[in-house]
Structure formats: C-alpha cells, structure tokens
C-alpha positions in Angstrom: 0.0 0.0 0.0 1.7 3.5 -0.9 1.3 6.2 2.1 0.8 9.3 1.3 3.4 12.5 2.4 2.9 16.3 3.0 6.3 17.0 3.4 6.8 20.0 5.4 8.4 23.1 4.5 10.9 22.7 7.0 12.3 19.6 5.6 13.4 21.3 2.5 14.3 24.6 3.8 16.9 22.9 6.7 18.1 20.7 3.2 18.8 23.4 1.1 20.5 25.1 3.9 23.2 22.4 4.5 23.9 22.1 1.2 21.8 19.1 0.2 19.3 18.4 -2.5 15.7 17.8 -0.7 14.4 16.1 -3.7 17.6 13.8 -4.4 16.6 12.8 -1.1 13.0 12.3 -1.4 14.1 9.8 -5.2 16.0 7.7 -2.9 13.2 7.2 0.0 10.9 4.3 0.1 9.0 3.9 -3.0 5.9 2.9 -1.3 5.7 6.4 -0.2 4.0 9.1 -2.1 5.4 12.8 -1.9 2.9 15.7 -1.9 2.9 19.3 -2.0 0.5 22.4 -1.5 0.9 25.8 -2.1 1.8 27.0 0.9 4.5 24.6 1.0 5.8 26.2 -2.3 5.3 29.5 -1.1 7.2 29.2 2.1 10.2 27.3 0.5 10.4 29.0 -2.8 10.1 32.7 -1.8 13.4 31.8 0.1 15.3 30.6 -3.0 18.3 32.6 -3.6 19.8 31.8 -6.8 17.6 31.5 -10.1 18.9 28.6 -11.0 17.9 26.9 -8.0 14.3 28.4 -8.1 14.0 26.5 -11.5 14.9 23.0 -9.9 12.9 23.3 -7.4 9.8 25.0 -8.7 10.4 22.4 -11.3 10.7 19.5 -9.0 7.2 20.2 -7.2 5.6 21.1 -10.3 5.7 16.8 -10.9 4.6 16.0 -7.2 1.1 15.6 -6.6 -0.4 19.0 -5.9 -3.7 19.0 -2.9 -5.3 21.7 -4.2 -7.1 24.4 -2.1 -11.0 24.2 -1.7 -13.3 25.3 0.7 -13.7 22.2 2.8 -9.6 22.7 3.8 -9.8 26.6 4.5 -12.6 25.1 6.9 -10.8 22.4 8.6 -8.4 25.2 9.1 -10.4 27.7 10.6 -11.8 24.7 12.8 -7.8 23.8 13.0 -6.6 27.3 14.6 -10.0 27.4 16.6 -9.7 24.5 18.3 -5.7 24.4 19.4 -6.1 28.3 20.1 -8.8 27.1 22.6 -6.5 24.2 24.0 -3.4 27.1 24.4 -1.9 25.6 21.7 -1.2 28.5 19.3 0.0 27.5 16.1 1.7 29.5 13.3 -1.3 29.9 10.6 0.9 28.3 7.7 1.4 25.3 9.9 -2.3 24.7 10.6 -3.0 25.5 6.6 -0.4 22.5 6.0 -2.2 20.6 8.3 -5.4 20.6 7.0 -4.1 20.1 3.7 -2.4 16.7 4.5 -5.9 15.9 6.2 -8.0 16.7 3.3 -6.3 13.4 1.6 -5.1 11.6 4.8 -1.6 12.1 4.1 1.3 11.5 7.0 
C-alpha cells in the first residue's frame, strides 16, 4: 500500500541550507511512499530561493509532485484547526495549521 506525504516546509528549507538536494533525497526514500505538496508549501520554500537557478529545480521538481489543491472544505478544517488548538493554548503558526489541513484533506502522514 503507498502512504501518502505532505512533506513540510521545513524539511526542504533545513536541506537546502546544509547544502543538500531535498528532492535527491525524497528519489531515494521508500517507494511505497507518495510525496505531496501544496501551495503553501511552495510559497514558504520557494520565496526563500536565492539563486535563479535553484528556483528553476525546485519550482520544477514540485511542479511533478502531486499537488492538494485548495477548496473550501480545507480553509474550513483550518479555521476549525486554529479554533480548536487556540482554545487548548496551543497557538499554532497559521501556515502550519494551513499545512495541516491540507495533509488531512487526503489523509496524508
């Protein structure tokens, strides 16, 4: 059975910062895994991009993952998302909780 994976932002971000490939990295993992994205993903990782030519490997590398698209039924969960853990104490940066609810919306890890 292939699980599906929202990879956060953070995983690429610390990658790129040491020097490594995130998506070389992501070829070689187990292939009964299956990698998403969302737009707030590549938002948060590309606007930080320095070089143009890395911009283009990476904008083109998640251009081939599987995109979760934004609809109505994840900016709820979200809303219901921030409600909820803001209630609990738990307050949780907005992107997170929009990254959240994405990886929800198709039961991804």
């Amino acid at each position: 059975m292939i699980a599906s994976v929202l990879v956060d932002s953070n995983f690429y971000i610390d990658r790129a910062r040491q020097g490594v490939d995130p998506f070389v990295e992501l070829a070689a993992a187990d292939s009964d895994l299956e990698f998403s994205t969302c737009g707030m993903i590549m938002v948060e990782v590309l606007r930080g991009v320095k070089h143009p030519h890395a911009l283009k490997r990476f904008s083109s590398a998640f251009e081939v993952m599987i995109f979760i698209p934004s609809n109505n039924t994840v900016w709820h969960r979200a809303w219901r998302l921030a409600w909820e853990m803001d209630r609990r104490g738990l307050v949780i940066p907005v992107q997170d909780i929009i990254i959240a609810a994405h990886a929800l919306q198709v039961e991804a890890a």
